[in-house]
C-alpha positions as CSV (number, residue, x, y, z in Angstrom):
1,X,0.0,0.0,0.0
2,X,2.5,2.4,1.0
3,X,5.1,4.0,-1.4
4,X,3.7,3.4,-4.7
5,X,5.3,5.6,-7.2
6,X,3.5,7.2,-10.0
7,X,4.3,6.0,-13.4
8,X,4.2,7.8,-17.2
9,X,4.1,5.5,-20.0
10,X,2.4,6.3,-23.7
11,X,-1.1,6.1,-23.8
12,X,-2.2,3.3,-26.3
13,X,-5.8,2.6,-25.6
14,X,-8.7,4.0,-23.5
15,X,-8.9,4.6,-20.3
16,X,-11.5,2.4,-19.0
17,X,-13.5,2.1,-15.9
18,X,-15.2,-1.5,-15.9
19,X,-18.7,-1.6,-14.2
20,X,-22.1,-3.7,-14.8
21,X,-24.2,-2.8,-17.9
22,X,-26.6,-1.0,-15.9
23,X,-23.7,1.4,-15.0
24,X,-24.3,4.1,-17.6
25,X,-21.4,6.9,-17.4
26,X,-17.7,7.5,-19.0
27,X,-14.6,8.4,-16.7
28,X,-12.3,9.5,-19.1
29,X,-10.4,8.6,-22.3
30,X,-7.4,10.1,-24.3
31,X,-5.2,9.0,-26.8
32,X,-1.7,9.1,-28.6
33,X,-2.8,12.8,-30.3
34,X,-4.0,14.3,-27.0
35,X,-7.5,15.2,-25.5
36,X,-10.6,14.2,-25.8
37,X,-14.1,15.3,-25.0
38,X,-15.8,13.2,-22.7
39,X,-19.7,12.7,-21.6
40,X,-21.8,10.5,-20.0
41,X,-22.9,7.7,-22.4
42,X,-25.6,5.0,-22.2
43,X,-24.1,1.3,-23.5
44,X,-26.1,-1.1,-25.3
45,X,-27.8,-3.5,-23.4
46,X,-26.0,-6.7,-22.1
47,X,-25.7,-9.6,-19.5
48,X,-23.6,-9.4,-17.2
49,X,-22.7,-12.7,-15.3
50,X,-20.9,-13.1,-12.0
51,X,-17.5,-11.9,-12.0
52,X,-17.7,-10.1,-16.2
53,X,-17.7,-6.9,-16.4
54,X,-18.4,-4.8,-19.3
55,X,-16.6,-1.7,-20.5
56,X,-18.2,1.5,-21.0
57,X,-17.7,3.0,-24.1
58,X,-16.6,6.5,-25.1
59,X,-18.0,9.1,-26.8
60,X,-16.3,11.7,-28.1
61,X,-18.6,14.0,-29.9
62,X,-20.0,15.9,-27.3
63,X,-18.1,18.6,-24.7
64,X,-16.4,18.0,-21.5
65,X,-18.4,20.4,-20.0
66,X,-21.2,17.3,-19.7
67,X,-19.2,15.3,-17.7
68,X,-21.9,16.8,-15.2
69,X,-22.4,18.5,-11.9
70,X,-25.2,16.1,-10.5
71,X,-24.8,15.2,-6.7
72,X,-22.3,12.6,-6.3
73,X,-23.8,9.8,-3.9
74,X,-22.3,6.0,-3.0
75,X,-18.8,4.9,-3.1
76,X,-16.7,7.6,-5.4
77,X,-14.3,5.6,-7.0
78,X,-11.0,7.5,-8.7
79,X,-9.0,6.7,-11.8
80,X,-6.1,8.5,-12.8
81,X,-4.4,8.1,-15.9
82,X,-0.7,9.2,-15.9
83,X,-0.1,10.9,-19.5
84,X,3.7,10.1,-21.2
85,X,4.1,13.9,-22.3
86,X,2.8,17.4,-21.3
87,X,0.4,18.9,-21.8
88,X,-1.1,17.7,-19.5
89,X,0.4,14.6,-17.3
90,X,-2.2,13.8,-15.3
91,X,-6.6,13.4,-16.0
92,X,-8.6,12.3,-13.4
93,X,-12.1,10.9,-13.9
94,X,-14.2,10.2,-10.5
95,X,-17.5,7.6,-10.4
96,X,-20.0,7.9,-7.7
97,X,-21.6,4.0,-7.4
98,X,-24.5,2.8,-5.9
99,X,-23.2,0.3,-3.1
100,X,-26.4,-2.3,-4.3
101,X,-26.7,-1.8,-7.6
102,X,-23.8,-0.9,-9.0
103,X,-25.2,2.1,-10.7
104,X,-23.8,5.4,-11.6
105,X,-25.0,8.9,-9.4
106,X,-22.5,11.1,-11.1
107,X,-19.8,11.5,-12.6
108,X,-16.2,14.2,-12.8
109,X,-13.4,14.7,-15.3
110,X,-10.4,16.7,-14.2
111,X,-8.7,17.3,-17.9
112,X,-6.8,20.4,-17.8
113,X,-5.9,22.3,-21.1
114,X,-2.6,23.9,-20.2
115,X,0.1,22.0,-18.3
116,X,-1.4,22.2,-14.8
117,X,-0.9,19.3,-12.3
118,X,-3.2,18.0,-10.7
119,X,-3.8,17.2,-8.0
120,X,-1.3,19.4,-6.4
121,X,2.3,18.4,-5.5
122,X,1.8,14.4,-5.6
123,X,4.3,12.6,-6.5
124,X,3.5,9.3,-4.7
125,X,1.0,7.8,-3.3
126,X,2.5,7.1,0.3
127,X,0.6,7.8,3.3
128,X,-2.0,9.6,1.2
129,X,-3.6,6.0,0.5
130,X,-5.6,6.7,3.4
131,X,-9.1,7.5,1.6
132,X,-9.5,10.3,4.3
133,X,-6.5,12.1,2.5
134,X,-7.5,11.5,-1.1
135,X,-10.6,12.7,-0.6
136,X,-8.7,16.5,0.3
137,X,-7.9,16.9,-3.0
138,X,-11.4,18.0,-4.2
139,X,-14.0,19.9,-3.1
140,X,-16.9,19.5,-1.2
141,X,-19.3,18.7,-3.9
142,X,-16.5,17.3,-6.2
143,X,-16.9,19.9,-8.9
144,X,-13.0,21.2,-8.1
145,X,-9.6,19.3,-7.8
146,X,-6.6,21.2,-6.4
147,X,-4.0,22.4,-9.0
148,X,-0.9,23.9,-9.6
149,X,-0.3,26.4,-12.5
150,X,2.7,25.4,-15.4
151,X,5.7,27.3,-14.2
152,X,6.1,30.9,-14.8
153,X,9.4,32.6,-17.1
154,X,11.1,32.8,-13.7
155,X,10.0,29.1,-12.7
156,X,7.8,29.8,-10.6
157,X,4.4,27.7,-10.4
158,X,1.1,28.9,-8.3
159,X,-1.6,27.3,-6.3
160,X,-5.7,26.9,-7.6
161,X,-8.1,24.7,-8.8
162,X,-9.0,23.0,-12.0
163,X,-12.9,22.5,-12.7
164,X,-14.9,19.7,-13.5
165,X,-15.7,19.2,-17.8
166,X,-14.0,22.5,-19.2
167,X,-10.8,21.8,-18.1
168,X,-10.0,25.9,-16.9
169,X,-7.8,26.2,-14.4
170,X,-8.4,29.3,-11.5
171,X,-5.5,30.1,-10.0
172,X,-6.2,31.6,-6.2
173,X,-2.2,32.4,-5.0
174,X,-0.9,36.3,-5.8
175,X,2.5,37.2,-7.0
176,X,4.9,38.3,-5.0
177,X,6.0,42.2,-5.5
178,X,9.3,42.8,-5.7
179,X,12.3,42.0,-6.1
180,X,13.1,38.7,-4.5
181,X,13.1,35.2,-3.7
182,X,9.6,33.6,-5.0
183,X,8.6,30.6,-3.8
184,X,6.3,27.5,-5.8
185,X,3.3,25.6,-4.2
186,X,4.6,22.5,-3.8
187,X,1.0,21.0,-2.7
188,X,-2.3,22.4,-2.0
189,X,-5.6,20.7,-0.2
190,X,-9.0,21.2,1.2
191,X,-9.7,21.2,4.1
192,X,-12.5,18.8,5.0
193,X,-14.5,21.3,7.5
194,X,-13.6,24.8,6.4
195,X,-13.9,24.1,2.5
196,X,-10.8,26.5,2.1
197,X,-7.8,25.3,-0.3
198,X,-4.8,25.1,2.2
199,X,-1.2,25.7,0.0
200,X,2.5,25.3,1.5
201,X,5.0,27.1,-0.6
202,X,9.1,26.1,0.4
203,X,8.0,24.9,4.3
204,X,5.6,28.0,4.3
205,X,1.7,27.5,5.1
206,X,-0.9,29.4,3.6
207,X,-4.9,29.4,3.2
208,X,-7.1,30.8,0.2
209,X,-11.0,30.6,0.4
210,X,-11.9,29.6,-3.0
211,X,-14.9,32.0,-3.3
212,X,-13.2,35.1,-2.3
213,X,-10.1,34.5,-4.4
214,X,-6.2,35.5,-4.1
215,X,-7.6,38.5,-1.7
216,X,-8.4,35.8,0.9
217,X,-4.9,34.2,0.8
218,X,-3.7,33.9,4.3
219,X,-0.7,32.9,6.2
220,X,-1.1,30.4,8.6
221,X,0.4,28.5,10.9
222,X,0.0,24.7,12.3
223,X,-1.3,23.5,15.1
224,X,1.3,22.2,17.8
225,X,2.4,18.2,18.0
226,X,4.3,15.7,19.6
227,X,5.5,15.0,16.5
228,X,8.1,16.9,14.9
229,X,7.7,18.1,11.4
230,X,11.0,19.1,9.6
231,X,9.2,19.8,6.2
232,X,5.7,20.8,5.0
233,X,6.2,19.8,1.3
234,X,3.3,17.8,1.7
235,X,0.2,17.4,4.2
236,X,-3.5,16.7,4.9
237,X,-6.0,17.0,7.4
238,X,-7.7,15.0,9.8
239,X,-11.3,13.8,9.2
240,X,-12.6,17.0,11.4
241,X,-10.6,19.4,9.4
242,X,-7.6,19.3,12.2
243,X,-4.5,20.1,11.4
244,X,-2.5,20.6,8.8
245,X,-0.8,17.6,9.5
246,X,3.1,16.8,8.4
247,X,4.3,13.5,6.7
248,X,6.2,12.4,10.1
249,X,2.4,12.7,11.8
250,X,0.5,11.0,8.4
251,X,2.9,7.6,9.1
252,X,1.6,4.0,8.7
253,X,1.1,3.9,12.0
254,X,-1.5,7.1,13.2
255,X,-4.9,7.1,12.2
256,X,-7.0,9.7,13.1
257,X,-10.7,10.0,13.9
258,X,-13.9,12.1,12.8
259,X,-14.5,13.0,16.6
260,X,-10.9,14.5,17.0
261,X,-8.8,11.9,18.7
262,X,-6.0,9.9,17.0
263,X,-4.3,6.7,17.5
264,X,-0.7,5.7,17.6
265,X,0.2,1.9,17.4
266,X,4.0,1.5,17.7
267,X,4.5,-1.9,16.4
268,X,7.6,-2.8,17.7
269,X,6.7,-2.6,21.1
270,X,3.4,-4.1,20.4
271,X,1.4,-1.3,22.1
272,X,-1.1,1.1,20.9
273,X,-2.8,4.4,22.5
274,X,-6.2,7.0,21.5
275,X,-5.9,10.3,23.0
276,X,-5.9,14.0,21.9
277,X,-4.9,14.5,17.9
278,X,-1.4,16.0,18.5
279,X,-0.7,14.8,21.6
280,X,0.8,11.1,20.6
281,X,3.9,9.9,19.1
282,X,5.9,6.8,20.0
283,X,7.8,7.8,22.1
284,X,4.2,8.3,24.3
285,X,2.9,5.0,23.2
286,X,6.1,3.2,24.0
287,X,5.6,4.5,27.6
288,X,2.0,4.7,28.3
289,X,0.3,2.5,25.7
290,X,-1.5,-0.8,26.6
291,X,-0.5,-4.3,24.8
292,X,-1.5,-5.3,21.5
293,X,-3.7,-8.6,21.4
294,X,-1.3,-11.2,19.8
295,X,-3.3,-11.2,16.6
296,X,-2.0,-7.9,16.0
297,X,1.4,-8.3,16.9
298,X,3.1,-9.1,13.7
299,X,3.7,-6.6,10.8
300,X,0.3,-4.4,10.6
301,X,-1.1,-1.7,9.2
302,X,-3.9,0.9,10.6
303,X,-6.1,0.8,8.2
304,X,-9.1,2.8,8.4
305,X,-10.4,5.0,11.1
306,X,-14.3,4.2,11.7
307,X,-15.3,6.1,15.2
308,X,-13.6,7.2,18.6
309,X,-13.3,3.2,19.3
310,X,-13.0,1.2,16.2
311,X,-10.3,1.2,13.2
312,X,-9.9,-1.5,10.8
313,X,-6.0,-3.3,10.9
314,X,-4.6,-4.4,7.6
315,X,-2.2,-7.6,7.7
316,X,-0.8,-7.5,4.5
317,X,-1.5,-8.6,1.9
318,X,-5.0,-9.2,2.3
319,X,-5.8,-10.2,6.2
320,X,-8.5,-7.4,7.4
321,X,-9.5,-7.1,11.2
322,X,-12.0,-5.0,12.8
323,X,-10.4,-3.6,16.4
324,X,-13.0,-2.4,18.9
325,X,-11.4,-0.3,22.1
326,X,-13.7,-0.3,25.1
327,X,-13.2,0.3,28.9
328,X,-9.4,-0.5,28.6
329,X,-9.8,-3.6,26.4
330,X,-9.1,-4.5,23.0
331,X,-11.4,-6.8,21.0
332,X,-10.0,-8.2,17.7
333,X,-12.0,-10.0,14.9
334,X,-11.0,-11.0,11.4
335,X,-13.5,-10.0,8.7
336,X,-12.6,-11.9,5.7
337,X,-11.4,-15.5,4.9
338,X,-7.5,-16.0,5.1
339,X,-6.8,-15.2,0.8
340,X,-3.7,-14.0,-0.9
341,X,-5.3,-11.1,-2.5
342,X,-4.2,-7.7,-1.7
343,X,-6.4,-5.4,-0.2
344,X,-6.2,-1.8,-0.5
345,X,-8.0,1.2,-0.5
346,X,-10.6,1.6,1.9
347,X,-13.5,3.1,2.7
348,X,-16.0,3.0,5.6
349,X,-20.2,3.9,5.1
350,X,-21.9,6.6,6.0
351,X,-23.6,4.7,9.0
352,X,-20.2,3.1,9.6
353,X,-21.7,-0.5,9.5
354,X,-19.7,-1.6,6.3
355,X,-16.8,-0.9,4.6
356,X,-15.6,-1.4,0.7
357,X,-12.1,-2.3,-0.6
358,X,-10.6,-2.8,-3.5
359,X,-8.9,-6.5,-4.5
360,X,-6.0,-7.3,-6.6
361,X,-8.0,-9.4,-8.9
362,X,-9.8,-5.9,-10.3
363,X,-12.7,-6.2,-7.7
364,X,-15.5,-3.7,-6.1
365,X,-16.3,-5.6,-2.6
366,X,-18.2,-4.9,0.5
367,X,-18.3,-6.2,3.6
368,X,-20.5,-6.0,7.1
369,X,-18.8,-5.2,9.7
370,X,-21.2,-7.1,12.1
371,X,-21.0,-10.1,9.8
372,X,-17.2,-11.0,9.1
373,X,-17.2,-13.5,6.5
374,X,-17.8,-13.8,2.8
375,X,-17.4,-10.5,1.1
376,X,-19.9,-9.0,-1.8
377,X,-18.6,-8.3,-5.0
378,X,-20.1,-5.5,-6.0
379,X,-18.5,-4.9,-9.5
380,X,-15.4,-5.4,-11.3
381,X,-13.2,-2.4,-12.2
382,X,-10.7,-1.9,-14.4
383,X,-7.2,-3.6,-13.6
384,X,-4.3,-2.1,-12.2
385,X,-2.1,-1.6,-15.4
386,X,1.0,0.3,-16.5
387,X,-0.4,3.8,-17.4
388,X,-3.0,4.5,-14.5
389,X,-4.3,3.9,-11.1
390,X,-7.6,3.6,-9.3
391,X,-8.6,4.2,-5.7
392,X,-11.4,4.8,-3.5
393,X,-12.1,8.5,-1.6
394,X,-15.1,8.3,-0.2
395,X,-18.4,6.6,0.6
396,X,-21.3,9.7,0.6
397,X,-24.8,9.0,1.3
């Protein structure tokens, strides 16, 4: 999961995001000659047996700009398709699906026309595989993906968003005035409360409300840790909007939870401990945390934060558990059969009673988290392959 690096290869062949027939949108497409436009497109009829998919086809007559607006509901699902040659090098298409059906609420395209990045400043996946994080790198309704403007004569690129369908790129960072050292965005995010477009520029932290534009652009400063950050080249937030928080704090081991705690698991010393978000780090957990069950007490991975007392562990590559804290205690219980899939990308329900992965054989699957057993495949999606990755961000009611 951790420390996947992005890869550019030439473009060949569609991008494709497999679903059932009944799924009726396109993500995204380009070719060897460059852009395309892209809308949502109805398929022809057809069956669909267990475990087929069926690939949704392009059409390229009509604008971008129909790639729509429409609420985004169910699990949004992200494909990004890493381009061999600028203009541009990344496009992102996003897919809100029905958890039951498999159908399609909504769908984004994120196709700049200049040579804007986007999102902002990534250049691996690393600790951002967290969903929580991924999700930061659009707005609240998904209509906006952070960005970053081509560099300037003097170098020097600038923070803003790109727009879903025409491709236009707003940028929201001012120019410096006079003469001097300028500094670049190196990454830029929302953050998940506040809805404001958070930027840090060469270690240096800055806010702009999208609305008001490059008038609103603040200085700002983050909040205080036990953990030390040396460099701000990248960050996110915590679920509540908390933070920014640094690389060191984003490790495998913190999670961090929608009512404002955190958890630290140091697993080395087996133990683990919730508390304040800020106030942990291992050298806290190594002192005051309480034992690991032996389940856990192997190479593990916190997984997925689901409320102030439960998280989902990741045994890699495909061993999930569901970790209750109560009263002192830790409860442990495997949800899925023992499998050599891998598992990845997570994301919990809006009621927080199931949760949705990806697999390594190309599959959609939920599973009740007051059932382990037997997950549900929902869909197929497209493969991993050489020229593009997909993800989940977020499960919306």
């Amino acid at each position: 999961m951790r420390g996947v690096r992005l890869r550019r290869s030439r473009v060949g062949s569609l991008v494709r995001l497999l679903a059932p027939a009944s799924a009726a949108a396109l993500l995204m497409a380009c070719s060897n000659s460059g852009a395309t436009s892209v809308s949502p497109h109805t398929p022809s009829a057809t069956t669909v047996g267990s475990g087929s998919a069926t690939t949704l086809p392009v059409n390229t007559t009509t604008s971008p700009a129909d790639a729509g607006t429409a609420p985004m509901h169910g699990i949004v699902v992200m494909k990004r398709q890493f381009l061999s040659q600028p203009p541009p090098n990344v496009k992102i298409g996003l897919a809100g699906l029905d958890p039951d059906r498999g159908e399609l609420s909504a769908v984004r395209v994120f196709f700049p026309h200049g040579r804007e990045q986007v999102p902002a400043g990534v250049t691996s996946w690393g600790a951002y595989e967290v969903a929580a994080y991924l999700r930061q790198w659009f707005s609240a309704d998904f209509t906006q993906t952070s960005a970053t403007s081509a560099p300037d004569s003097n170098g020097i690129t600038f923070a803003g968003v790109l727009h879903t369908g025409d491709g236009n790129f707003i940028r929201l960072t001012r120019s410096v005035s006079g003469y001097g050292t300028v500094t670049s965005t190196q990454a830029a995010r929302f953050n998940p409360r506040t809805g404001a477009l958070w930027v840090t520029s060469d270690g240096h932290l800055e806010s702009v409300d999208p609305a008001g534009g490059a008038s609103s652009q603040r200085i700002q400063e983050p909040p205080q840790s036990e953990i030390h950050c040396s460099t701000w080249s990248s960050f996110a937030f915590a679920p509540d909007g908390y933070g920014p928080i640094c690389p060191a704090a984003l490790d495998a081991n913190a999670l961090y939870f929608p009512d404002g705690t955190m958890l630290y698991v140091n697993v080395v010393d087996g133990r683990m401990l919730f508390g304040k978000q800020g106030t942990l780090g291992i050298t806290s957990v190594s002192s005051k945390g309480i034992p690991l069950p032996e389940s856990l007490r192997e190479p593990v991975l916190p997984a997925l934060a689901i409320d102030g007392s439960r998280f989902l562990v990741l045994r890699l590559p495909g061993t999930l558990y569901l970790v209750t804290h109560k009263g002192g205690k830790v409860f442990v219980v495997s949800l899925l059969p023992e499998s050599n899939k891998k598992i990845y990308s997570l994301v919990v329900s809006p009621h927080h009673d199931r949760v949705a992965f990806l697999s390594s054989d190309g599959g959609l699957y939920i599973s009740n988290l007051s059932l382990p057993g037997e997950p549900r495949r929902v869909m197929d999606l497209a493969a991993q392959d050489h020229d593009s990755e997909t993800r989940l961000v977020d499960w919306v009611p």
